[in-house]
C-alpha positions as CSV (number, residue, x, y, z in Angstrom):
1,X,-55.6,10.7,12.2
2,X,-57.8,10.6,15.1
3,X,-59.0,6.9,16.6
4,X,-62.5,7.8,15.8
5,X,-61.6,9.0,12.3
6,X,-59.9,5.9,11.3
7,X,-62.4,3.6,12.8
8,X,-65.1,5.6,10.6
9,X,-62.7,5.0,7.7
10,X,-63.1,1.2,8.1
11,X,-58.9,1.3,8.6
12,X,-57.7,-1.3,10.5
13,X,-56.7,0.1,13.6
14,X,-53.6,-0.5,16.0
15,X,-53.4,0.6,19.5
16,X,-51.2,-0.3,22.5
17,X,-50.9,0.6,26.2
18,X,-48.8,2.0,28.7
19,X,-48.7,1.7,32.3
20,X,-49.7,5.0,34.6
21,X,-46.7,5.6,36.3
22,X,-46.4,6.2,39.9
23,X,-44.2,9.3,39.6
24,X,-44.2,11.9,36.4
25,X,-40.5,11.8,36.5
26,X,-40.6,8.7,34.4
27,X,-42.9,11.0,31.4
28,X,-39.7,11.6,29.6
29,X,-39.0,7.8,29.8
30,X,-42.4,7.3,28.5
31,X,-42.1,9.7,25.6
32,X,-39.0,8.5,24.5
33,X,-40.1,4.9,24.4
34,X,-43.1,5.6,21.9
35,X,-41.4,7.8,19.8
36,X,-39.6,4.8,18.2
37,X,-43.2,3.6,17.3
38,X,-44.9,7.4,16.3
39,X,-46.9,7.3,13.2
40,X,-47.6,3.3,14.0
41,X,-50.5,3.1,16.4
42,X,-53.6,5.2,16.3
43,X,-53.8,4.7,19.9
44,X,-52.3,4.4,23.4
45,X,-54.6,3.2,26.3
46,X,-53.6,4.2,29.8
47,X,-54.4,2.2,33.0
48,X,-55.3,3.2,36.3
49,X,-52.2,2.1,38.5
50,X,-52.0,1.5,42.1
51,X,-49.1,0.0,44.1
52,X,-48.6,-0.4,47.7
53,X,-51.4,2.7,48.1
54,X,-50.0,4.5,46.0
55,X,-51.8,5.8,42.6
56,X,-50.4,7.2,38.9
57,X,-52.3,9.9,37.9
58,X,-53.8,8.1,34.4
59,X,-55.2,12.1,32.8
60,X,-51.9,13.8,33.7
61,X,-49.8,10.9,32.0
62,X,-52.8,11.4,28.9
63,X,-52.2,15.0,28.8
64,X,-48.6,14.5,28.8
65,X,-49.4,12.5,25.7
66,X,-51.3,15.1,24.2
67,X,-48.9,17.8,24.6
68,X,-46.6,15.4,22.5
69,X,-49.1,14.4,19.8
70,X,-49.7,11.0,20.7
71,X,-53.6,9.7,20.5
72,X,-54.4,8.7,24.1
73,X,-57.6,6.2,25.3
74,X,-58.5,7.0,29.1
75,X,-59.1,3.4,30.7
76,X,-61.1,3.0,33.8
77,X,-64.0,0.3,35.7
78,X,-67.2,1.2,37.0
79,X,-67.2,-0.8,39.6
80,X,-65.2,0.5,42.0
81,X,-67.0,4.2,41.4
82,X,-69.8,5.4,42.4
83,X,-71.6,8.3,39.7
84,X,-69.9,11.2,41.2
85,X,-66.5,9.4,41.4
86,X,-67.3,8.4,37.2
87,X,-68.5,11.7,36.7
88,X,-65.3,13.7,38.6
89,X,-63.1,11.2,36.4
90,X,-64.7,11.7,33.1
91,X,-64.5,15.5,33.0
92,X,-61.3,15.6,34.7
93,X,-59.9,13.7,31.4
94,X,-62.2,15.8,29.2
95,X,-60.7,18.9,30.2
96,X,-57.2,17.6,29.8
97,X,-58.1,16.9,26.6
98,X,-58.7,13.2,26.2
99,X,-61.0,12.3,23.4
100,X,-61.3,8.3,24.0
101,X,-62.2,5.9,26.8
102,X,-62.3,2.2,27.3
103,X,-64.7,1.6,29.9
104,X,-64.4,-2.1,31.8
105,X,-67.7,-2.9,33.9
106,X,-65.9,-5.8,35.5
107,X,-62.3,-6.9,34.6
108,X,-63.0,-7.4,30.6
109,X,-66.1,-8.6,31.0
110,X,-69.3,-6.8,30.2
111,X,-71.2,-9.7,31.0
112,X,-71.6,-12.4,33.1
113,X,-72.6,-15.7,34.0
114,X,-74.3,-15.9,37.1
115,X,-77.5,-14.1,37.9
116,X,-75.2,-11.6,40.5
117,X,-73.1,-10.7,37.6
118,X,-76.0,-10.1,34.9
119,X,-77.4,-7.7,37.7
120,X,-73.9,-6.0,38.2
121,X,-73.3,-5.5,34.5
122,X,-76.9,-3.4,34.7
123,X,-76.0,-1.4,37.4
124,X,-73.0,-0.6,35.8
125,X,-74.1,-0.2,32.3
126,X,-76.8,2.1,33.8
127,X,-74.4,4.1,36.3
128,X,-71.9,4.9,32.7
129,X,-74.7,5.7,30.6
130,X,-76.3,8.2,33.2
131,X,-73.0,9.6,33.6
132,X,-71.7,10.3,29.9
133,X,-75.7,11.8,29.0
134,X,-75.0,14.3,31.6
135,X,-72.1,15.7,30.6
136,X,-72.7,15.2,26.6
137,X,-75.1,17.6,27.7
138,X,-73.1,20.1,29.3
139,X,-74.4,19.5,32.6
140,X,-73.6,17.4,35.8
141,X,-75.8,14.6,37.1
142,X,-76.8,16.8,40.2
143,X,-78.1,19.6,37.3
144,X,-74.9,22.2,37.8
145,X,-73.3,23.1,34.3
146,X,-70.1,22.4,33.0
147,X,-68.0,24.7,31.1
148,X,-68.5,22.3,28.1
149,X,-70.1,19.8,26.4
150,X,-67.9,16.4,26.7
151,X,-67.9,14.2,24.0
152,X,-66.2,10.5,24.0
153,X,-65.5,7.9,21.4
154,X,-66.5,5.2,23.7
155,X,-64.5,1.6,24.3
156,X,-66.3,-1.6,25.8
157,X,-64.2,-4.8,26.8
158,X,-66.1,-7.9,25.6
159,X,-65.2,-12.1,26.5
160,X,-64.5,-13.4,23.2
161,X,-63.9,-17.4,24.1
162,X,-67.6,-17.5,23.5
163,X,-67.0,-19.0,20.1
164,X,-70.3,-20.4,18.9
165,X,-72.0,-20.5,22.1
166,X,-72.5,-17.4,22.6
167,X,-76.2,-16.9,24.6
168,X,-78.5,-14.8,23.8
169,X,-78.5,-13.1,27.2
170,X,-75.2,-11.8,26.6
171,X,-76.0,-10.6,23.1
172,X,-78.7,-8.2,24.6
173,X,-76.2,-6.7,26.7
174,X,-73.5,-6.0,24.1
175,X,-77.0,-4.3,22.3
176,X,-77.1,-2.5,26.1
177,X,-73.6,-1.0,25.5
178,X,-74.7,0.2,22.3
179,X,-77.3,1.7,23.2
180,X,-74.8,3.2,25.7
181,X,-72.6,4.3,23.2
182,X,-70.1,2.2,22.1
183,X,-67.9,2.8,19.5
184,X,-66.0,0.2,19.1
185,X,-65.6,-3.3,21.4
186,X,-62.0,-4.8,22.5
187,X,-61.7,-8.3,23.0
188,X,-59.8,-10.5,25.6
189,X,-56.6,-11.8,23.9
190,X,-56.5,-14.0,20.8
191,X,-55.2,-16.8,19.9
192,X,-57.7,-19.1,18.3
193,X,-58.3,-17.1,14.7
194,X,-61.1,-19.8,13.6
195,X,-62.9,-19.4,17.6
196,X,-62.2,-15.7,17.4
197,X,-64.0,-15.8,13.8
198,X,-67.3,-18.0,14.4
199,X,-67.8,-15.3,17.6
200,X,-67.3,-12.3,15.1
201,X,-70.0,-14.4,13.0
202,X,-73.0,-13.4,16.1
203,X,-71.4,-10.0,16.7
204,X,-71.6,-8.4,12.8
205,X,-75.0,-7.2,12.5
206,X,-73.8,-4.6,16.2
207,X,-72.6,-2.9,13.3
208,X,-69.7,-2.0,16.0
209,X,-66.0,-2.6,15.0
210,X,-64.1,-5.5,16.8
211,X,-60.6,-4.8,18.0
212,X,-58.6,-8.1,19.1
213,X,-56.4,-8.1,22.0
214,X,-52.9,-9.5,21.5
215,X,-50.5,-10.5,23.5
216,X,-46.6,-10.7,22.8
217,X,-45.6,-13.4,24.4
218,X,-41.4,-13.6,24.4
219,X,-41.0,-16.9,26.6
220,X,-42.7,-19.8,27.9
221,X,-42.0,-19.2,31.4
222,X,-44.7,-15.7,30.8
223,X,-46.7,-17.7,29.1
224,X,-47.2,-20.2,31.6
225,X,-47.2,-17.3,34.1
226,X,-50.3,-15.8,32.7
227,X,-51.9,-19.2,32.8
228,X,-51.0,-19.7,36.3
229,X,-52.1,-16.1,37.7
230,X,-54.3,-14.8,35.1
231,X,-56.0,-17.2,33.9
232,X,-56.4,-21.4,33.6
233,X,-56.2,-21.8,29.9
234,X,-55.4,-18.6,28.6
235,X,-52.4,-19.2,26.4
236,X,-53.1,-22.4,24.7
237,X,-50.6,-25.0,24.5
238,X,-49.5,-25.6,21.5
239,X,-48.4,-22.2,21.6
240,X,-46.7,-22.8,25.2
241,X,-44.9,-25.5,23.5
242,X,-43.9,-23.4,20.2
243,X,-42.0,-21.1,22.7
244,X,-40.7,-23.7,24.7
245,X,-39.1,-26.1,21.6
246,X,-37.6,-23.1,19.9
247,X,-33.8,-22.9,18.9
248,X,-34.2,-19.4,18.5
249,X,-37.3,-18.1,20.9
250,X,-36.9,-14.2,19.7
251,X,-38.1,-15.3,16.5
252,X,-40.6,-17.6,17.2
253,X,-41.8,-15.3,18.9
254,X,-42.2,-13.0,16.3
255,X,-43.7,-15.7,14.0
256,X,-46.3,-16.3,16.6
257,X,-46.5,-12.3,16.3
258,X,-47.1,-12.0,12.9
259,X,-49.0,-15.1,11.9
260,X,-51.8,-14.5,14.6
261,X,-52.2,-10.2,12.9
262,X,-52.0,-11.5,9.2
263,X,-54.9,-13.7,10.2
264,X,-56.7,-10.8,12.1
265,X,-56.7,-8.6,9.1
266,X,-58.9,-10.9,7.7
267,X,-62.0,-11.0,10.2
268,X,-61.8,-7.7,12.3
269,X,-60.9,-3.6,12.6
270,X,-58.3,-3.5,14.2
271,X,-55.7,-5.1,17.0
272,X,-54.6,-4.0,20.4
273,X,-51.7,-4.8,21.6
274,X,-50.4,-5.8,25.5
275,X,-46.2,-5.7,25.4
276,X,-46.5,-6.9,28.8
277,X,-43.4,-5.0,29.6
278,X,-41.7,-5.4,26.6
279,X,-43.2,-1.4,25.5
280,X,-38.8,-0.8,23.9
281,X,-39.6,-3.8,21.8
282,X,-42.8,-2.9,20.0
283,X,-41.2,-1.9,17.0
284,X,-39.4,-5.3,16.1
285,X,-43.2,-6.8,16.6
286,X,-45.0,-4.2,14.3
287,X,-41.9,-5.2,11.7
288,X,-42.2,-8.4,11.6
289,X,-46.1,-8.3,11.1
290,X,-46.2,-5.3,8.6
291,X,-47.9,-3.0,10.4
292,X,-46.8,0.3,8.9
């Protein structure tokens, strides 16, 4: 079933992702890796990669997921590109046959909180929606035509540590990516189901689905990590100190796992999960929480 499809269905949806790699020689590695989960996600995202200068080629790695039946979800930013660089992109994964994006304005953001970052989000907002009318249209943004029409199901990051607060400023702009064409809205991880739930409570009438972002977290020490270089906070601490106190932190960390989807189920469409690194592990964490 197709990401769109089940989304339509009101099923609730499970994706992943997968790092780009820097050379195709690890696609077999790739391929092997989510066969031990086929039939259990309705979608992979892939991530532009850069190391050292050197770049993964994200639509070869999501046509080599096509070619082996896998749902793939083309992630990019805007900010970085201008409209030709978007454009280029966007067709360039519509001919390899991608069928999904999940378009980030600014790291997860769609919003901000400044007046600079409100004016960015425009820009932005404006540049992608210019962009995908174009070429929904079978044309380019300069007039020349394309050999087809491109069609996305459309992916917006959106802060979720909003909780009740949640301005109104911000609200308008989610309505913005609507209008852009949204399909569906991933949030930044989870961890706080009641928080998570009073900000679904001012984003139900988008009439958009709501995917949560979760993160397995196998140790303390990544835990803490993410706090440290990701960001202040993140992880709360009573989960820090769950990992931390456990005789046995494999299944504590599955507990965590579980409890935190079994909650989800409850208050939004669907989950997204970040292995960070742990991708040959995926299938103990889909066990332990029931997910198919």
């Amino acid at each position: 079933m197709k990401l769109k499809e089940a989304l339509q269905k009101k099923r609730f949806v499970v994706t992943t992702e997968i790092q780009t790699p820097l050379d195709q020689e690890s696609g077999g590695l790739i391929i092997q890796n989510l066969e031990r989960i086929r039939g259990r996600v309705d979608g992979i995202t892939l991530s532009e990669t850069e190391l050292e200068g050197v770049v993964g080629d994200t639509i070869k790695t999501c046509e080599l997921l096509k070619q082996n039946r896998f749902e793939s979800i083309y992630q990019t930013t805007t900010r970085e590109k201008n409209r030709i660089q978007l454009q280029k992109d966007l067709i360039a994964a519509h001919q390899a046959g991608v069928e999904n994006l999940l378009v980030f304005t600014e790291d997860y953001r769609i919003t901000g909180d400044s007046l600079q970052e409100m004016m960015f989000f425009h820009v932005d907002a404006g540049k992608l929606k210019s962009v995908l009318d174009h070429i929904r249209e079978g044309h380019t943004v300069d007039g020349r035509e394309i050999p087809d029409k491109a069609e996305f199901l459309l992916g917006s990051g959106v802060e979720s540590v909003w909780g009740r607060n949640v301005p109104d400023l911000e609200l308008r702009e989610m309505e913005e990516m609507v209008r852009v064409g949204a399909g569906y809205f991933l949030t930044t991880p989870v961890f706080d189901l009641d928080r998570f739930q009073k900000f679904l409570s001012r984003t139900n009438t988008f009439g958009v689905p709501v995917i949560a972002e979760v993160l397995i977290l196998r140790t303390a020490g990544v835990a803490r990590f993410l706090n440290r270089h990701l960001r202040s906070g993140l992880v709360p601490e009573w989960v820090i100190r769950k990992l931390a106190q456990a005789a046995d932190i494999e299944k504590a960390s599955l507990e965590l796992f579980a409890d935190t989807i079994k909650g989800l189920r409850e208050i939004c469409d669907g989950v997204h999960i970040i292995t960070i690194g742990g991708e040959s592990k995926l299938r103990q964490y889909l066990d332990a929480a029931k997910l198919r």
